[in-house]
N, C-alpha and C positions, 0 to 999 in steps of 0.2 A: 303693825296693826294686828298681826297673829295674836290667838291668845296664848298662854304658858300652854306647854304640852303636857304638864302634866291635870289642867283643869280642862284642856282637851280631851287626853285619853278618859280620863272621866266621864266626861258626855259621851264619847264612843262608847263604854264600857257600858254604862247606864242604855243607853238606848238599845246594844243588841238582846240588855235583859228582858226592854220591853217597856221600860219607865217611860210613860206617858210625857211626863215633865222635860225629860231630857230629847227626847225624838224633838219636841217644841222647839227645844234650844239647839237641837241638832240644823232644823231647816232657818231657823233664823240667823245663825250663824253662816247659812249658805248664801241665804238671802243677802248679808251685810258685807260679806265679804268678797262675792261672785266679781261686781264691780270695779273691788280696787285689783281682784287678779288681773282680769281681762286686760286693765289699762297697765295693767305692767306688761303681758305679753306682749300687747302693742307698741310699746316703746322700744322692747328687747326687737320687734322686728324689724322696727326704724332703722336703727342702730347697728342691724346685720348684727344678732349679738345671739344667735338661733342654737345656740347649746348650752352645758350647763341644766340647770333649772327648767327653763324652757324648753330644751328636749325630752324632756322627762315628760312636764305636762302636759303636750302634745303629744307624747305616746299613747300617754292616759285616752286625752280627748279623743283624738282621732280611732283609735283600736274599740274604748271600751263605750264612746257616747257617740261616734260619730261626728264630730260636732268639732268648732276650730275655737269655743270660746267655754269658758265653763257657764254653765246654765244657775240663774240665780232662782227658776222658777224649781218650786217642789213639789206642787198637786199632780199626782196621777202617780207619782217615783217611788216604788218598793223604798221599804227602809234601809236594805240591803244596797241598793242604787248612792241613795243619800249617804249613807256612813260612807262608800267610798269615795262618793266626788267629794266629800268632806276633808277626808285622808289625802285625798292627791290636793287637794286644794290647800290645806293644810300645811303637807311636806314643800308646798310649791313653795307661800308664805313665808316660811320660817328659812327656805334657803337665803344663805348671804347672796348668790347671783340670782336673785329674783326681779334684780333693779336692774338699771343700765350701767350704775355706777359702780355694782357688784360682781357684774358680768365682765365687765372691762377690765376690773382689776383681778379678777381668775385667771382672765387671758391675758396681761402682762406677767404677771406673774409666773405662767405656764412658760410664757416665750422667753423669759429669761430661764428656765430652768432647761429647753431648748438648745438656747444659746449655750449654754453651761454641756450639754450634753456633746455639739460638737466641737467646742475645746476640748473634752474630754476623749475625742477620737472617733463618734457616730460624726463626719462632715457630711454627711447628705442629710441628716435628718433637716427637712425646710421649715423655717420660722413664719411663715405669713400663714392666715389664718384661713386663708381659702383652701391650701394646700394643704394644710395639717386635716381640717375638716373631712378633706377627700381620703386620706391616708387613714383616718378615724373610724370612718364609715367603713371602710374596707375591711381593717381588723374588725369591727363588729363591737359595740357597748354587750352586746348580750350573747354574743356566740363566741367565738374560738377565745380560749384563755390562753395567755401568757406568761413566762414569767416576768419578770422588769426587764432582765435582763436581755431575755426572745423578744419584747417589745420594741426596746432600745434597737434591738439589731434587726428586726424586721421596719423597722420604721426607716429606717436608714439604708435600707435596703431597697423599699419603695421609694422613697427620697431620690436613691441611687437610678432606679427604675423612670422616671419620670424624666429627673436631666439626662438623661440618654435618647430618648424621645425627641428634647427639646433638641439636643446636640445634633440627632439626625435629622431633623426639618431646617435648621439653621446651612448645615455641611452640602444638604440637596438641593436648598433656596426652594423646598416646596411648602409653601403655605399649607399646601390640603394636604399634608401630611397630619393626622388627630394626632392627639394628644391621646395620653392612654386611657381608656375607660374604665369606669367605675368599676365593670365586670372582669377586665385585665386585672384589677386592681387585687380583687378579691383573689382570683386565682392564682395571683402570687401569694398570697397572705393563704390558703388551703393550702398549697406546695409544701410552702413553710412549716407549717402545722403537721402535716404530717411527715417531716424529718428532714425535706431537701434543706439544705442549708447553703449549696454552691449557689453563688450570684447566676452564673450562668443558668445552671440546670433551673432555677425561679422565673427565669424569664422564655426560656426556650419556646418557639414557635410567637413568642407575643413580641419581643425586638429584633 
């Protein structure tokens, strides 16, 4: 349903000149389109299918509109507003995981490449998508950078982190033993980042 981006960028381009005609086509394009996004985010949240594409646009929504849906209304919106719910609405659009059916095939795809990783010799990194997402979050989409390979091995390392956890609530028979948090999670992956590399020294005082 997207249009071609390059008759896109054109309307962008056109309206931050100022072109009366194109601002037109700017909000009607918001208008037309508001719709079919919404009903795809809701499907991706059916489906537990909450990254990809969908995290993206909910960064957008939630940071720059407040708001959990994109807005098809455009009276009162600077043009500045509009061209960018445009652009996210746009980039949402045109993702192949914009669907359910695009999403799902990202993440098999991912979790075969997963799998391939630990034949390859990462055996902790975890395949299930609950787990991956937690380990995701922890590295950061937008903070600490790695390289593939610090990825690989820090991923595998929180991987390693977690079954240890599991291992020690199993070996104690204590139920109320948590699982590791979010915020454990991350301070393994800061350790990291700044040089530790021993399994041990990454987990010290958190297992």
């Amino acid at each position: 349903m997207a249009v071609s981006k390059l008759k896109f960028d054109r309307m962008i381009r056109r309206a931050k000149e100022g072109d009366e005609k194109a601002e037109q086509e700017l909000k009607q394009y918001i208008r037309s389109h508001a719709q079919y996004a919404n009903r795809n985010l809701a499907e991706l949240e059916q489906a537990d299918l909450t990254d990809y594409a969908y995290a993206r646009a909910m960064k957008y929504l939630n940071t720059d509109e407040g708001v959990q849906r994109f807005r098809g209304a455009t009276a009162g919106t600077s043009i500045t507003q509009l061209i960018a719910r445009a652009e996210e609405m746009h980039t949402f659009l045109r993702s192949t995981t914009h669907t359910v059916y695009g999403a799902q095939s990202a993440w098999e795809s991912q979790k075969s490449g997963l799998m391939a990783l630990n034949e390859a010799g990462y055996i902790h990194i975890p395949t299930d998508r609950e787990t991956i997402k937690r380990i995701s979050k922890a590295l950061g989409n937008d903070g600490l950078k790695f390289t593939q390979a610090e990825r690989y091995d820090i991923m595998d390392k929180l991987g390693m982190a977690l079954e240890q956890r599991a291992k020690q609530r199993a070996e104690e028979g204590n139920e109320n033993l948590a699982d590791l948090s979010d915020s454990e999670l991350k301070t393994i992956a800061m350790r990291y980042a700044t040089g530790e590399r021993i399994y041990n020294d990454l987990v010290e005082g958190i297992l």
